[in-house]
ZAVOVO-513170 format. One record per residue (C-alpha): x, y, z; residue in one letter. Coordinates in steps of 0.1 Angstrom, whole numbers. Layout:
N
xx,yy,zz,torlo
X,Y,Z,a;
...
This chain:
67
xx,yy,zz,torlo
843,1171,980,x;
865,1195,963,x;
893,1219,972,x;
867,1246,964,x;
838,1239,983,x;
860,1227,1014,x;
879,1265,1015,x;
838,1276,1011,x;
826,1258,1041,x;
860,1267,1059,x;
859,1300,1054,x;
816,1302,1061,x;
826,1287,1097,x;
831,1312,1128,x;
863,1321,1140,x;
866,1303,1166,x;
859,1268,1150,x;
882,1278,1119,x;
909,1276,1146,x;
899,1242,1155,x;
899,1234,1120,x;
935,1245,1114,x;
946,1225,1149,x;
933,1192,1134,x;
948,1194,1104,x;
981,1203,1120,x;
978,1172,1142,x;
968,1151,1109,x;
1002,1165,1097,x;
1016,1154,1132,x;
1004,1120,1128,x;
1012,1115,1089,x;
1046,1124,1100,x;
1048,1095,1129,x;
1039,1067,1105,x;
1069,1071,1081,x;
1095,1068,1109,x;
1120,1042,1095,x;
1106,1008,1109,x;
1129,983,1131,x;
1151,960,1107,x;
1144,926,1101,x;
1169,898,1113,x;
1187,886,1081,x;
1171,907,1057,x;
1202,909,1033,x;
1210,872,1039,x;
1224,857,1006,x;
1226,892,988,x;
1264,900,996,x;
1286,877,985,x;
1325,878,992,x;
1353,870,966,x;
1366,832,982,x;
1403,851,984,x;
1387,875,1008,x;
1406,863,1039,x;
1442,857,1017,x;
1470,884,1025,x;
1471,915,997,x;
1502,913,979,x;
1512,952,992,x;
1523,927,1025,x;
1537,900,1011,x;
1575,915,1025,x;
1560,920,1062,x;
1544,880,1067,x;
């Protein structure tokens, strides 16, 4: 079905159920809109992809005179 011939049955409908027709798709809308909600994250997803230089922990050299 094309865009043209669905606006031609659309439009060839009464009044009443062109209403109808405008609620659904605003609920379609409504319920395309729940699905891309940002899902739950996964336990340990990043595992192994950050990796920390092995002086991390070691005192900066700006503090040196205060240890």
């Amino acid at each position: 079905m094309t865009n043209t011939s669905l606006k031609i049955d659309i439009e060839s409908l009464p009044i009443s159920l062109r209403k109808e027709v405008a609620d659904f798709v605003a609920f379609l809308k409504t319920k395309n809109k729940r699905k891309t909600t940002i899902k739950s994250r996964e336990f340990g997803y990043a595992k192994g992809k950050i990796q920390l230089s092995k002086d991390f922990d070691e005192p900066l050299d700006i503090f040196k005179e205060y240890i």
